[in-house]
C-alpha positions in Angstrom: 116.9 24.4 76.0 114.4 22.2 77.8 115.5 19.0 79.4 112.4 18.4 81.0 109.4 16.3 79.3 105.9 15.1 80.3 105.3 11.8 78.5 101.9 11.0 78.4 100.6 7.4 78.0 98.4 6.9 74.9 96.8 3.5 76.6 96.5 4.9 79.8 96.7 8.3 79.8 99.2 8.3 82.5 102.1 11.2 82.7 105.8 10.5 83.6 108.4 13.6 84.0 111.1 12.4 82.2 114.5 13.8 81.8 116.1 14.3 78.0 119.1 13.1 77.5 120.9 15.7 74.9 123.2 13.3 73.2 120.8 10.7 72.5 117.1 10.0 70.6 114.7 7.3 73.1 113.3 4.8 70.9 111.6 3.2 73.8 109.6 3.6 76.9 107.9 1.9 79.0 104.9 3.4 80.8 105.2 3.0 84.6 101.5 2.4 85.2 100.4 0.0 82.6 103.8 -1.1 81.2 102.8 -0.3 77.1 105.6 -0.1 75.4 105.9 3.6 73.5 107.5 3.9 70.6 107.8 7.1 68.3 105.2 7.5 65.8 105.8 7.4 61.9 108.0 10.9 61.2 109.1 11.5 64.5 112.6 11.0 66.0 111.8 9.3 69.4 109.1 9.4 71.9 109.6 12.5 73.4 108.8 13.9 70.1 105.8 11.6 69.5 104.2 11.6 73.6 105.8 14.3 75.0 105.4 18.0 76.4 108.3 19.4 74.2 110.6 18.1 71.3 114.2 16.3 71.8 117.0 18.4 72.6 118.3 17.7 69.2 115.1 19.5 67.6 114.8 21.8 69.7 118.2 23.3 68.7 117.2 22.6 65.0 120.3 19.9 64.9 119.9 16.8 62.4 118.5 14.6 65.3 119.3 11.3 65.3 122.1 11.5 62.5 123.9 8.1 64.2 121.4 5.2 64.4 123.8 4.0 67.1 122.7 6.0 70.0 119.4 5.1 70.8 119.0 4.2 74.8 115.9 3.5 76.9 114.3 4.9 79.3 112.0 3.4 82.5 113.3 0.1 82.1 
């Protein structure tokens, strides 16, 4: 499994290395060079789906990803 993600910046075009957490889905992040708020796009389960290199942990192991609303945390904040 891959933990590691490059989140790219749709306003700015600016890449972060993020870390995936496996027990959680990010709702939001904040991009560290011109501080737009991500969030994921329409069908996908958090931003590292939508902006980044490689899908969540969850789908990435073909798991019903984000199955408890509760457990959303963010990231770059």
């Amino acid at each position: 499994m891959i933990l590691e993600s490059h989140i790219t910046c749709p306003a700015c075009g600016h890449v972060s290395i993020e870390t995936m957490p496996t027990d959680a889905c990010i709702y939001f992040f904040e991009c560290t060079r011109c501080k737009t708020l991500l969030r994921p796009q329409a069908g996908h389960c958090c931003v590292f789906c939508s902006y980044g290199s490689v899908p969540c942990p969850p789908m990435q192991s073909a798991e019903s990803c984000c199955a408890h609303p509760t457990a959303s945390t963010d990231v770059g904040r």
